[in-house]
TIMAR-504078 format. One record per residue: residue number from 0; residue in three letters; x, y, z of N, C-alpha, C in turn. Coordinates in steps of 0.001 Angstrom, whole numbers, plus 500000, padded with zeros to 6 digits. Layout:
N
(node NUM, 'Ala', (X, Y, Z), (X, Y, Z), (X, Y, Z)) ...
//
This chain:
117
(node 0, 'Unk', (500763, 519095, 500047), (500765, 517672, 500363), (501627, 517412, 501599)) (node 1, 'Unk', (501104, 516266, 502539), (501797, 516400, 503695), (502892, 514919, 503515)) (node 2, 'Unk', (503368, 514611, 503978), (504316, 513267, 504395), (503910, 512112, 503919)) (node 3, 'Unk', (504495, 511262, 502943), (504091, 509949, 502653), (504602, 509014, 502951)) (node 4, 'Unk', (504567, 507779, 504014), (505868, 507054, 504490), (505186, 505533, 504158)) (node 5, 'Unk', (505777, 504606, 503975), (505656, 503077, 504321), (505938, 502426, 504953)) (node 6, 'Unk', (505131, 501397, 505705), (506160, 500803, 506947), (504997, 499013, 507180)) (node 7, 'Unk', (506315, 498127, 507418), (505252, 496869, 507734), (504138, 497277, 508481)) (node 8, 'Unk', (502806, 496623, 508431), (501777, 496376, 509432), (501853, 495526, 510856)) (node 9, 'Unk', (502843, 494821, 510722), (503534, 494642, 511595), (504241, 495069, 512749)) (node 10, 'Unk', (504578, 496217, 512401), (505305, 497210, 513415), (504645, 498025, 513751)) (node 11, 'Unk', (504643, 498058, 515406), (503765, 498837, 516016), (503325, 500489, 515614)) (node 12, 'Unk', (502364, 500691, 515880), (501337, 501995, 515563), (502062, 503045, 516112)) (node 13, 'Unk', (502601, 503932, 515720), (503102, 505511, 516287), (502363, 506834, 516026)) (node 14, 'Unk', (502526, 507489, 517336), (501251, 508835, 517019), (501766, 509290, 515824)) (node 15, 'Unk', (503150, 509593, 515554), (503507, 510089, 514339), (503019, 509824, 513109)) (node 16, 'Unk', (502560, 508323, 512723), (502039, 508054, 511546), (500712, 508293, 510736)) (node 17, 'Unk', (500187, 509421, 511431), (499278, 509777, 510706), (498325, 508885, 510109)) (node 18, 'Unk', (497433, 509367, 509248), (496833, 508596, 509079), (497271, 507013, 508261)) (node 19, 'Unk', (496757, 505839, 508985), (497196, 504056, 508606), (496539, 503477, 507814)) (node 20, 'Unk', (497082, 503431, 506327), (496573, 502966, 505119), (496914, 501461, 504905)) (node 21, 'Unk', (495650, 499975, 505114), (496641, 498859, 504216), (496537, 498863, 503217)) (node 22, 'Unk', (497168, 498958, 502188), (497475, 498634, 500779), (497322, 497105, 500397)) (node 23, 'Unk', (496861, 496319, 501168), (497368, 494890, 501202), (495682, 494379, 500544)) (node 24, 'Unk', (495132, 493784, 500108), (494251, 493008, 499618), (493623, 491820, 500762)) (node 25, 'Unk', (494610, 491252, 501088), (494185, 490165, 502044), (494562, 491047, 503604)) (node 26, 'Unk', (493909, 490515, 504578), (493864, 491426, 505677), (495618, 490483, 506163)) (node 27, 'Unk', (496582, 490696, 506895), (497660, 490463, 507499), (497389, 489269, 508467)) (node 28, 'Unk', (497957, 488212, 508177), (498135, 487047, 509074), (498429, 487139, 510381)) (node 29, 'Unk', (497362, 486752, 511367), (497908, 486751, 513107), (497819, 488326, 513498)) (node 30, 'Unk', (497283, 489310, 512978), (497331, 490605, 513488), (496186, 491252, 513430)) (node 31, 'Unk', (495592, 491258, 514892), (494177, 491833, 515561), (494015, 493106, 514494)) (node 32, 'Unk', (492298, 493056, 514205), (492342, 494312, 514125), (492834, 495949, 515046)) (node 33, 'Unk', (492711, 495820, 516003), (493285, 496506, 517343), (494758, 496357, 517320)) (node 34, 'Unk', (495615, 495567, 516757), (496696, 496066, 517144), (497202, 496510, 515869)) (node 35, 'Unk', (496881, 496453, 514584), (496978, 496831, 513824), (496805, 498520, 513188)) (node 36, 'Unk', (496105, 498806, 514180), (495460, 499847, 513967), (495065, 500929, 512937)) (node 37, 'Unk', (494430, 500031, 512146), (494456, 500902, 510395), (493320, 501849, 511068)) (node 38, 'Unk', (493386, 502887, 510379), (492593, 503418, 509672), (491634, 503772, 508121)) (node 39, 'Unk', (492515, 502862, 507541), (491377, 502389, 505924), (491883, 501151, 505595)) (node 40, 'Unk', (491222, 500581, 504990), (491974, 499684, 504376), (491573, 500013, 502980)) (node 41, 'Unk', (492269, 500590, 502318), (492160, 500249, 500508), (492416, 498814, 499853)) (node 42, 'Unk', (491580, 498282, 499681), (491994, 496805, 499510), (491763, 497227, 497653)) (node 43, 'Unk', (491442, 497969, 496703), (490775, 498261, 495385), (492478, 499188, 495162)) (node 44, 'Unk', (493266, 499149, 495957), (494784, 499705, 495451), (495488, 498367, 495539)) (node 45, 'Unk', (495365, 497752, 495631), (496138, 496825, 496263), (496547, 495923, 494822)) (node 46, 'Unk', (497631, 494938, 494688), (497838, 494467, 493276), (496942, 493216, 493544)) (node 47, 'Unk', (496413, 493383, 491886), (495046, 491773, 491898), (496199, 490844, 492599)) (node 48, 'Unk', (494719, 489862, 493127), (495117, 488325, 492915), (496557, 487938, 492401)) (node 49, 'Unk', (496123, 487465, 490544), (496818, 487097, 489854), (498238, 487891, 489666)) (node 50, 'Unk', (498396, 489165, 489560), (499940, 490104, 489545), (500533, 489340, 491159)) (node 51, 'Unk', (499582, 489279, 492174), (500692, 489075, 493529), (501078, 487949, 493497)) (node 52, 'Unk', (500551, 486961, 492951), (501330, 485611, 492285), (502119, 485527, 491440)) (node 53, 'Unk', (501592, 486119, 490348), (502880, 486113, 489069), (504121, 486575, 489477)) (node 54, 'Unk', (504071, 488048, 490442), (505612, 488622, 490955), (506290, 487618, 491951)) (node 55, 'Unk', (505316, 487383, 492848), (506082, 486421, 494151), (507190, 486525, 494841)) (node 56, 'Unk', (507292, 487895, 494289), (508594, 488720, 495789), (509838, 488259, 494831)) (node 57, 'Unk', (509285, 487881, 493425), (510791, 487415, 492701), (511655, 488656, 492143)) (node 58, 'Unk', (513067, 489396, 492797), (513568, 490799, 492246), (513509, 490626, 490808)) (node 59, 'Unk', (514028, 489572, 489922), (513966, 489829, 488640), (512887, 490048, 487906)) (node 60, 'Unk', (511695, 490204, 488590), (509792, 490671, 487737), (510052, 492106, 489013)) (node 61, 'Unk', (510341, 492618, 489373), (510104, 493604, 490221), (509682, 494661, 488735)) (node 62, 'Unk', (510722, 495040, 487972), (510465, 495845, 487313), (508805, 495646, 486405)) (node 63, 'Unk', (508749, 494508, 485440), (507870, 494221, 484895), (506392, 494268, 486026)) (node 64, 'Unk', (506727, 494109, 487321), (505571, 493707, 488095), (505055, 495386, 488329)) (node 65, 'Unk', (506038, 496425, 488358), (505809, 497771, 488741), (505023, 498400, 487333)) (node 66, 'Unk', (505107, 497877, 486265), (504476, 498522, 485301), (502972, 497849, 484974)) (node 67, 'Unk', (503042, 496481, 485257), (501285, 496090, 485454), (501078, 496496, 486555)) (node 68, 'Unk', (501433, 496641, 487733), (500537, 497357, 488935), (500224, 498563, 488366)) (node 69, 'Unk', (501530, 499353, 488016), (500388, 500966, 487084), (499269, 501038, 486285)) (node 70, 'Unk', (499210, 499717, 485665), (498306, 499808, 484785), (496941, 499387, 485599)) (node 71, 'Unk', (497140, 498693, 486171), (495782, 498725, 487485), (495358, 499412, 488412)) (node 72, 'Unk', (496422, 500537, 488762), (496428, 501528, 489396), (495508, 502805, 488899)) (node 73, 'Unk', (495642, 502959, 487239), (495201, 503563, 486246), (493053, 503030, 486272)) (node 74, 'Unk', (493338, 501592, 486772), (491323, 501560, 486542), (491009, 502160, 487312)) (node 75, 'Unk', (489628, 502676, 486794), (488056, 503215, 487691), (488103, 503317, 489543)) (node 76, 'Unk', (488624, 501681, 489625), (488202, 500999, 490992), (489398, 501439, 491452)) (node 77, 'Unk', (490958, 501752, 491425), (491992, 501792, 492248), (491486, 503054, 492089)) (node 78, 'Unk', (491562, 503994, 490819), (491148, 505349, 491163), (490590, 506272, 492151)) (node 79, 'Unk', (489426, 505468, 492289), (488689, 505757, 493494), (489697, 505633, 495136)) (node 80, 'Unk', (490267, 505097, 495311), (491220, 504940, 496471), (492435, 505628, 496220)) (node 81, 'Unk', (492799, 505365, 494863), (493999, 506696, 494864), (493198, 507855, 495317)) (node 82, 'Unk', (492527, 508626, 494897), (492147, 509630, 495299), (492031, 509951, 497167)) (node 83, 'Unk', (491175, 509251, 497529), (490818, 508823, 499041), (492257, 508841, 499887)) (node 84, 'Unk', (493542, 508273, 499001), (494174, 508544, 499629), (495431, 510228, 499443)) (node 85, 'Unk', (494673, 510074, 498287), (495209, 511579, 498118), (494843, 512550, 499061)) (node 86, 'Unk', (493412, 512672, 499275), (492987, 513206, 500298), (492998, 513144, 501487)) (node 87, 'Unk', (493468, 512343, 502231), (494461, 511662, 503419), (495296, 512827, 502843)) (node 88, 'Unk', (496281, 512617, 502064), (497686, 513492, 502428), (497052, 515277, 501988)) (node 89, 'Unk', (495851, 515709, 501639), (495837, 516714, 501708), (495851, 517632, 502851)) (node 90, 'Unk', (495321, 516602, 504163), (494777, 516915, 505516), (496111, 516545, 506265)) (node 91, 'Unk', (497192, 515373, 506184), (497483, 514764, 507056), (498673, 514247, 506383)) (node 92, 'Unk', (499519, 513348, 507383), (500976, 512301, 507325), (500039, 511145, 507029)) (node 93, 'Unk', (500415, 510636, 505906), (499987, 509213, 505688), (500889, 508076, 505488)) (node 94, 'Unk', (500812, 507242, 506271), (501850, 505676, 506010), (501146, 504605, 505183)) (node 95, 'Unk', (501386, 504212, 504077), (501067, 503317, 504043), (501710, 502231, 504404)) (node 96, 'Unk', (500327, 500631, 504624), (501081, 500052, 505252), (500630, 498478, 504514)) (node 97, 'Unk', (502479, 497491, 504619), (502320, 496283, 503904), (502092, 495293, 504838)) (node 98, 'Unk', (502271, 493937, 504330), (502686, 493100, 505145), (503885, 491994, 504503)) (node 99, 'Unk', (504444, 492343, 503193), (505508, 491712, 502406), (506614, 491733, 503703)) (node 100, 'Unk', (507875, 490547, 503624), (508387, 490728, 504110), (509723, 491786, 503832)) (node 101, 'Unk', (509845, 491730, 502067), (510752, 492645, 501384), (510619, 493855, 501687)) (node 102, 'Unk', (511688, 494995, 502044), (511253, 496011, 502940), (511523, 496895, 501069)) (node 103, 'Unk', (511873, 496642, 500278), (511906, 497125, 498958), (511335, 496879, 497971)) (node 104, 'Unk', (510783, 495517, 498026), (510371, 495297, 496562), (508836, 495269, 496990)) (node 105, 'Unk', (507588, 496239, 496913), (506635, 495343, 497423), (505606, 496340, 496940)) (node 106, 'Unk', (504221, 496013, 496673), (503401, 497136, 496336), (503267, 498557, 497000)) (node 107, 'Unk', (503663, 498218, 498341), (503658, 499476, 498927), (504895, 501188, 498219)) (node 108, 'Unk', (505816, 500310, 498037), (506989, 500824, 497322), (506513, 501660, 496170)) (node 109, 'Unk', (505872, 500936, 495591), (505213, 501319, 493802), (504329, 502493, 493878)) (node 110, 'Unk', (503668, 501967, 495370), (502313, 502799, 495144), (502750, 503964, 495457)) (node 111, 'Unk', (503637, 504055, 496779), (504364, 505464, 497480), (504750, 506165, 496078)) (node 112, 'Unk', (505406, 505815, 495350), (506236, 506645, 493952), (505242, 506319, 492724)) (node 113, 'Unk', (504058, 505591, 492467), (502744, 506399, 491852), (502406, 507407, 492501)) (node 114, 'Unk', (502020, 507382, 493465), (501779, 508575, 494395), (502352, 510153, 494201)) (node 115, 'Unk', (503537, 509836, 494153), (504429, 511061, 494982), (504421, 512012, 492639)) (node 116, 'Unk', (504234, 511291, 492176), (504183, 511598, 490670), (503195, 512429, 490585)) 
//
């Protein structure tokens, strides 16, 4: 397995980052596709709708919010993109990438350490 990193979508594209995963569901406010420069978007990893409301970037659901994202992480449909991105890191450095402003509390966080398990 090669390198797994996270980093806003926000911050500019580096050759280093390998292949550019959004994790994000909704595409990132004010940011071209072009400067963004994904290379997938997994929007079927990403936490539903309803979990990215219920948490709302609040630290005291961080924990509770990390154990229903697993459990959605666990269906059919994220499956399919976990994998996809598994295979990204079989070949390659993969970043995934958010657009939360919390540089800690945020799906990207969860997913990196589902991941790395």
């Amino acid at each position: 397995m090669h390198a797994l990193h996270i980093k806003r979508v926000y911050e500019p594209a580096e050759a280093d980052d390998g292949v550019r995963v959004l994790v994000d569901r909704l595409w990132p406010r004010g940011l071209s596709k072009e400067k963004a420069a994904i290379d997938h978007w997994a929007k079927d990893v990403a936490p539903s709708t309803e979990l990215r409301r219920w948490f709302d970037h609040e630290p005291g659901r961080w924990e509770e919010f990390v154990t229903r994202y697993r459990v959605e992480l666990d269906a059919p449909e994220a499956q399919a993109e976990v994998a996809t991105i598994r295979a990204f890191l079989r070949k390659s450095r993969v970043t995934l990438l958010y657009a939360a402003h919390d540089e800690e509390l945020n799906n990207a966080v969860a997913l990196r350490d589902y991941l790395r398990e």
